[in-house]
C-alpha positions in Angstrom: 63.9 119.8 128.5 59.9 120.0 129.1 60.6 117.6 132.4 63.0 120.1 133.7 61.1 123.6 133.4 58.2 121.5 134.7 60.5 120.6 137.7 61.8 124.2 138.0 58.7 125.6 137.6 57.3 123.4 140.3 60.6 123.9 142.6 60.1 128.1 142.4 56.8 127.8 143.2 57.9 125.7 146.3 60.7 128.0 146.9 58.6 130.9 146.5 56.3 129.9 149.0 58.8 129.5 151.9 60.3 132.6 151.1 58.0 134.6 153.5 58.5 132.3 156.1 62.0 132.1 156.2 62.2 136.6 155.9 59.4 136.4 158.8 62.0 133.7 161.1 64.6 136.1 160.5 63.5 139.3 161.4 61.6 137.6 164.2 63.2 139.5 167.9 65.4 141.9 165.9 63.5 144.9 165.3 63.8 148.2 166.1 62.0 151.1 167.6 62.9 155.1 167.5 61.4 156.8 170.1 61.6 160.7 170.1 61.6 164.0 168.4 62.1 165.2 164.6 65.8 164.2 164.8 64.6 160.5 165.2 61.6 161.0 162.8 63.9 162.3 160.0 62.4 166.0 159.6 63.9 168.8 158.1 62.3 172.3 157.2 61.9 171.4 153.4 60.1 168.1 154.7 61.4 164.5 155.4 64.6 163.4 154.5 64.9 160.6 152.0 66.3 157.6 154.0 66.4 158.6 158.1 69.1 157.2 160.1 66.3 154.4 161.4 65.9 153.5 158.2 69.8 153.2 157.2 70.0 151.4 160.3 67.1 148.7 159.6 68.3 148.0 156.1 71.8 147.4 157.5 70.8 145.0 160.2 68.5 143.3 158.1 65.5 144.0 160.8 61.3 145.2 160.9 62.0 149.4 161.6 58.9 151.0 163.9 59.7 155.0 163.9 56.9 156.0 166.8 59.3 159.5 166.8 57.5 162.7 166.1 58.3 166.7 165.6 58.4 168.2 168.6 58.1 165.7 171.3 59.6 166.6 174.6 60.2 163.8 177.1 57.2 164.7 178.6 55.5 163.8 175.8 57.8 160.4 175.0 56.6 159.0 178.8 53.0 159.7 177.8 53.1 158.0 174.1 54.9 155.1 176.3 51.8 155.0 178.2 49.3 155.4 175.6 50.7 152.8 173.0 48.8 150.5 170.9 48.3 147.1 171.3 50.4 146.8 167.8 52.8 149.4 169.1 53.5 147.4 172.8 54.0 144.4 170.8 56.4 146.0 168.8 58.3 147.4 171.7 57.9 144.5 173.6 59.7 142.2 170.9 62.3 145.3 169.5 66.0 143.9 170.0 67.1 147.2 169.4 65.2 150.6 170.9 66.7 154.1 169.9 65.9 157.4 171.4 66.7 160.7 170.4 64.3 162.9 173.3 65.6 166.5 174.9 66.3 169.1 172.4 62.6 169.9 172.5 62.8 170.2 176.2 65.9 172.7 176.4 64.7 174.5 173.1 61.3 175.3 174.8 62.4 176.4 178.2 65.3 178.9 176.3 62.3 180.1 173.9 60.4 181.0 177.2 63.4 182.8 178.8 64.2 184.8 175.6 60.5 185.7 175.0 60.8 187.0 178.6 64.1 189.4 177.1 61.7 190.2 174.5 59.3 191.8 176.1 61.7 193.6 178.4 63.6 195.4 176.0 61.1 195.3 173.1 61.8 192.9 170.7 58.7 191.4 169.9 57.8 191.8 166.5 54.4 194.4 165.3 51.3 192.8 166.7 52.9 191.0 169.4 53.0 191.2 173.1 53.2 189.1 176.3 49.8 188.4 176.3 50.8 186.3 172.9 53.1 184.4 174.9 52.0 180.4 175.7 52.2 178.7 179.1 54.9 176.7 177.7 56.8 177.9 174.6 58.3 176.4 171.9 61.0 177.5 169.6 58.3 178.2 167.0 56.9 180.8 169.3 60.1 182.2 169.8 61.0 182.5 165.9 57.4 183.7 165.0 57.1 186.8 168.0 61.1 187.8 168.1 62.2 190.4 165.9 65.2 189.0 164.5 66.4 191.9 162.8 65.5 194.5 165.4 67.7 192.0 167.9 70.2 192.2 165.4 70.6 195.7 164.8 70.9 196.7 168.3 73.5 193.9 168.7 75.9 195.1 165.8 75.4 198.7 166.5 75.6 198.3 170.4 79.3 196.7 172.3 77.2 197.0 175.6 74.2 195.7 174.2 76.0 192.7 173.3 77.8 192.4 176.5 74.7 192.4 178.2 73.1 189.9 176.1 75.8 187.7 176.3 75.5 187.8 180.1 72.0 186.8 180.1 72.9 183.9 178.2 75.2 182.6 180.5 72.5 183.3 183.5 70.1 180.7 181.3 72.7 178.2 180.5 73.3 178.1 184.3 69.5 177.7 184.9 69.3 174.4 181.9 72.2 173.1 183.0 73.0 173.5 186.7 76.1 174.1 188.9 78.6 172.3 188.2 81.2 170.9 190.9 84.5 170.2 189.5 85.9 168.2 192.2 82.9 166.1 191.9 82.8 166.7 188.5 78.5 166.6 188.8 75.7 169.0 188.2 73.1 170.1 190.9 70.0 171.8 190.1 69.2 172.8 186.7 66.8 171.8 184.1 68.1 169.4 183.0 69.1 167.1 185.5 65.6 167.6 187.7 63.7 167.4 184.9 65.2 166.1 181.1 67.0 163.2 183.0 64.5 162.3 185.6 62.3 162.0 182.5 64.5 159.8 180.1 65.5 157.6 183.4 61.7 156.8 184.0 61.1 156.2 179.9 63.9 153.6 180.2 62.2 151.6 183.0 59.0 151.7 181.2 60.6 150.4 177.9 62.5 147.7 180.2 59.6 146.7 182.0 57.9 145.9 178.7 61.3 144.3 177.2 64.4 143.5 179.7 66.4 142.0 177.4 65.9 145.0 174.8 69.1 147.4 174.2 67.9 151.0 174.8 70.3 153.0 172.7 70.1 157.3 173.5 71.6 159.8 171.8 74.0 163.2 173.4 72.4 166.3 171.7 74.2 168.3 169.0 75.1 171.2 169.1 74.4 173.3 165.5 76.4 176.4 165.5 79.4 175.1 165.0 80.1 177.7 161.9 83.7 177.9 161.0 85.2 181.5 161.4 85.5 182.3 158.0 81.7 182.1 156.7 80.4 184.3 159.5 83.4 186.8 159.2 82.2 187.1 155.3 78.7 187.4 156.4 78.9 189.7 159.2 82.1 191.3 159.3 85.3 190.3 161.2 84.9 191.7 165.1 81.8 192.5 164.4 79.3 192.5 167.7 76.6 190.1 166.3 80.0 187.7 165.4 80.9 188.6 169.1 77.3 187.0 169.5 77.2 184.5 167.6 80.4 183.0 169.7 78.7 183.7 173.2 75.7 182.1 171.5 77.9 178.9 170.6 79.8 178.3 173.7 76.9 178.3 175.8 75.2 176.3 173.7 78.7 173.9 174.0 77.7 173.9 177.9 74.4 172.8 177.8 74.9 170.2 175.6 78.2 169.1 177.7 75.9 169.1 180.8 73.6 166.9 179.0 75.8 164.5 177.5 77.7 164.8 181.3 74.2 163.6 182.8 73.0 161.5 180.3 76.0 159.0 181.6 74.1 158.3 185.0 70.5 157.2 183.6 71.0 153.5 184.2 69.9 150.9 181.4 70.9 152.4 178.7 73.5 152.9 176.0 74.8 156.1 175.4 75.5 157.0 171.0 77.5 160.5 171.1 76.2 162.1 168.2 77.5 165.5 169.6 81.2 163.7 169.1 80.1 162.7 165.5 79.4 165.8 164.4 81.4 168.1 165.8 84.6 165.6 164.3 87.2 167.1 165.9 90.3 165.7 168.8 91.2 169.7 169.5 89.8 171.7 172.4 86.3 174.4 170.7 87.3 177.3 170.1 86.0 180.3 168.4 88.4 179.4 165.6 88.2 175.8 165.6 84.4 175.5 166.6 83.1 171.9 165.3 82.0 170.5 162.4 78.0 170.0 162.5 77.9 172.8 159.8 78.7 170.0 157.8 75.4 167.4 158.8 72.7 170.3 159.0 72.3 172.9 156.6 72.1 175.8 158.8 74.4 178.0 156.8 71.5 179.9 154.6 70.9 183.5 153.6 67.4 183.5 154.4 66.6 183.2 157.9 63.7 180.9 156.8 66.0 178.7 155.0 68.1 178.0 158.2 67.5 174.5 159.5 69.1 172.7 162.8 67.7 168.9 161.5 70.4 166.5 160.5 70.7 166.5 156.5 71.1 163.5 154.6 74.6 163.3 155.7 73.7 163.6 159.8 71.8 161.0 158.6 74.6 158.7 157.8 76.6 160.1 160.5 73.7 159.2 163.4 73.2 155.9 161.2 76.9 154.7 161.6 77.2 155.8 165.1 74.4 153.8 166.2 75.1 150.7 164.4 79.0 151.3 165.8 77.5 151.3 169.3 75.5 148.2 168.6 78.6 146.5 167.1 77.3 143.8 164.8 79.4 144.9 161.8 79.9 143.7 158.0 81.1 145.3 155.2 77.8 146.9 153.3 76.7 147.5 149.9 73.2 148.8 150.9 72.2 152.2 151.8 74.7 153.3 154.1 77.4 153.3 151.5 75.2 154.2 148.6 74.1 157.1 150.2 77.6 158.0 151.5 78.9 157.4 147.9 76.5 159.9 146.5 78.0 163.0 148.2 79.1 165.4 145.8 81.6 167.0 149.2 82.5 163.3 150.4 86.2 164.4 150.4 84.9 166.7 153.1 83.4 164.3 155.1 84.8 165.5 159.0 87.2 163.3 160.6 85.6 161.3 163.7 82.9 161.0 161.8 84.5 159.8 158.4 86.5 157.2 160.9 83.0 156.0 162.4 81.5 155.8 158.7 84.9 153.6 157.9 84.8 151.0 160.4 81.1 150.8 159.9 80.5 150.2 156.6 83.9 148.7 155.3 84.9 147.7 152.4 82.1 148.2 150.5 83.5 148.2 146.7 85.3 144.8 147.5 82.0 143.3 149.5 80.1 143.9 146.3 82.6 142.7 144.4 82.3 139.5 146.3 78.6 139.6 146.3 78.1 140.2 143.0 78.3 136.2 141.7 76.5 134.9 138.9 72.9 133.5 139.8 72.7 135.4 143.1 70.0 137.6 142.0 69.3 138.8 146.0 72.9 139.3 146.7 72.7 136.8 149.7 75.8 134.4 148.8 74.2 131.5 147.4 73.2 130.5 144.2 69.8 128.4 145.0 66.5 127.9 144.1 64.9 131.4 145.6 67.5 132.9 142.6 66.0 130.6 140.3 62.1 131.6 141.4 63.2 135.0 140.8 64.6 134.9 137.4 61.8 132.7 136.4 59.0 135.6 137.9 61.3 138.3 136.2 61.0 136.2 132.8 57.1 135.7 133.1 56.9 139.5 133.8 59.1 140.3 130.5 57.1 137.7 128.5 53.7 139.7 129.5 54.9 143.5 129.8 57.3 145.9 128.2 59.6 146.2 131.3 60.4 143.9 134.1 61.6 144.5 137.9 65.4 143.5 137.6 68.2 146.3 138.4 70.5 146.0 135.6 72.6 144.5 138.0 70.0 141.8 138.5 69.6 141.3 135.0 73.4 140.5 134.4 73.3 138.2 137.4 70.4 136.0 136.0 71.8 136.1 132.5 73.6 132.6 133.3 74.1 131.6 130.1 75.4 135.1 129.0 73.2 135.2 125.7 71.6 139.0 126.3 68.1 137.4 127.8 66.7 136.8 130.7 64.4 134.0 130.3 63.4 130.0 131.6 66.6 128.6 130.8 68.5 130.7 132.9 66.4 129.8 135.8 66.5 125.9 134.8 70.5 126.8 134.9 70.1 127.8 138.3 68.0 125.3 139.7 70.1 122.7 138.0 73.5 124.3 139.2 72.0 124.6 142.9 71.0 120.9 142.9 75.0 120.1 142.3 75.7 122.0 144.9 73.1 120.1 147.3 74.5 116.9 146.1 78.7 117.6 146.5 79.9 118.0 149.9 83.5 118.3 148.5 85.2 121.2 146.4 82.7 122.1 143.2 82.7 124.4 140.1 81.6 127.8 139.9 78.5 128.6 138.4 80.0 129.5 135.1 82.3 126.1 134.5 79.2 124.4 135.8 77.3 125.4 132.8 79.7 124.4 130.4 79.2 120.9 131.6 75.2 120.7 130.1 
């Protein structure tokens, strides 16, 4: 028995030492890179989210994630990080199999906060202190929420049918300007914001990104849209036929035609894959209506009493819903036990999961229950399929932790797995069990024992 530990102590050492570089030949050419606003760097008002779709993403392919995203860039400010990376960050890029954008919402968001500042100061609806001397050279939707008078806008809105008339007009004058005209014979845009400006932008990031890395797949995402409150929560909160519900509506369908127009031009920037995460969230076949508006309700939590609780950022569940819709584009698909379907499986309102969305998620993740059912076999401590010597190091590391501290680093998952000889303990004979069951394998090419009649055999 001494001769054995001694040779499965010296085999885990051995197998231990390769271990690195067989993770480091693995990963090597499939990383990824998000590129981008808060959307793409996981933010949310109450801070980061726990696991970002990049994240969800990386763990399910199995690949190095390199989030250079950040709150608030525009693609202005995406072409100039391109041009200022680091020699680390270039590298990265320039070896990413996989490069995901999520770039424009900061664009559109700052040119409506300058045109509704603008309406402000016309009719008077900056808040006490304010004035349009306050007003910056180029907005964002910060300025916008910290100068407008909500309430004041609000008020006039709900006590005014001509008011909101007039403001709903002026919001189809500045969806024309983002967007453009459109030609339905053509079926293009010309003019507009965003086509001489967002998608001339995005177009010259993903010759930049293919200049450093041709054989890279750029991945960019539509835009969502995040009003898309069902009829009965605003009709509780505002009153049915109310004018600031009459609002709210105008506010959502032109907000459904600027996104359109950018998912419409988003199609003609050459070199890149297109991930509709405006079709994932709003989860619905049916033509928008004001009674049948969408779904992203669901994926961001913008549905708050408090003004300052309202947030347009993907929760944990747009999260999911960006994760799977990526990883559907890219199409290397398995059924997963890792985060994707934990996270998924730890929504309390899962049942309520929308419908294109629940279908992507599906297909994506598979049969997860039954994968780690499969996965789950006796001695395969990292849940890889094979019962070999790295299992073995890694019981026999667990057991020298346990023999010189309270607590070890198994999962109780883990620790059923390495207890091979089912006696309660974790310890050297289970790894000698291992290393001895994985050298049978090594030396029968034809049909063999499991694990467990194997050990009946010593």
């Amino acid at each position: 028995m001494k001769k054995l530990i001694s040779a499965l102590i010296s085999a885990a050492i051995g197998a231990t030492a390769l271990v690195p570089f067989a993770a480091a030949a693995e990963e090597s050419g499939s990383g990824m890179v998000l590129l981008g606003d808060s959307i793409a760097a996981g933010y949310t008002r109450k801070g980061y989210i726990e696991h970002n779709y990049g994240e969800i993403c990386g763990d399910y392919l199995g690949c190095n994630v390199y989030n250079y995203a950040k709150p608030g860039d525009t693609t202005d400010d995406l072409l100039s990080k391109l041009g200022s990376f680091t020699a680390e960050q270039s590298k990265n890029l320039a070896d990413a199999e996989y490069v995901v954008i999520s770039v424009g919402g900061n664009d559109i968001l700052g040119y409506i906060a300058k045109y509704m500042l603008n309406y402000a100061e016309q009719n008077n609806y900056f808040k006490d202190g304010y004035s349009a001397k306050d007003v910056p050279a180029s907005p964002k939707i910060t300025d916008l929420t910290t100068m407008l008078d909500v309430d004041k806008l609000k008020s006039e809105l709900q006590g005014s049918y001509s008011a909101a008339i007039t403001f709903g007009d002026k919001l189809s004058t500045l969806s024309e300007d983002i967007c453009g005209k459109y030609d339905k014979k053509t079926k293009t845009y010309s003019g507009g914001y965003i086509g001489t400006h967002v998608i001339d932008n995005i177009q010259n990031a993903a010759d930049t990104i293919k200049e450093s890395n041709p054989n890279a797949k750029v991945y960019v995402q539509t835009i969502f849209q995040p009003v898309q409150i069902e009829p009965e929560y605003i009709n509780a909160k505002y009153g049915k036929g109310s004018n600031y519900s009459l609002m709210l509506n105008v506010v959502r369908m032109e907000l459904e035609n600027i996104m359109k127009s950018y998912s419409d031009q988003l199609s003609n920037v050459s070199d890149i894959d297109v991930v509709d995460v405006w079709e994932q969230f709003t989860s619905t076949e049916d033509t928008l209506s004001a009674s049948n508006p969408g779904h992203a309700s669901y994926f961001v939590d913008i549905k708050a009493d408090q003004l300052s609780d309202i947030d347009i950022h993907p929760n944990q569940k747009g999260n999911v819903a960006i994760a799977a819709a990526i990883l559907e584009k890219i199409g290397d698909l398995h059924d997963d036990t890792g985060l994707l379907s934990s996270i998924f499986e730890s929504f309390s309102d899962k049942d309520s999961y929308p419908e294109i969305a629940l279908a992507t998620y599906k297909k994506v993740a598979g049969d997860a229950k039954q994968s780690a059912e499969q996965s789950a076999k006796l001695g395969d401590i990292n849940s890889d399929g094979f019962v070999d010597a790295v299992d073995a190091s890694s019981v026999l590391a667990e057991y020298t932790k346990r023999a010189t501290s309270d607590n070890g680093n198994f999962t109780d998952e883990q620790a059923k797995l390495a207890d091979v000889d089912v006696n309660g303990i974790v310890d050297a004979v289970d790894a000698s069990k291992i290393l001895a069951y994985y050298a049978y394998l090594s030396s029968n090419s034809g049909e063999t024992k499991s694990i467990e009649e194997f050990i009946k055999t010593l």
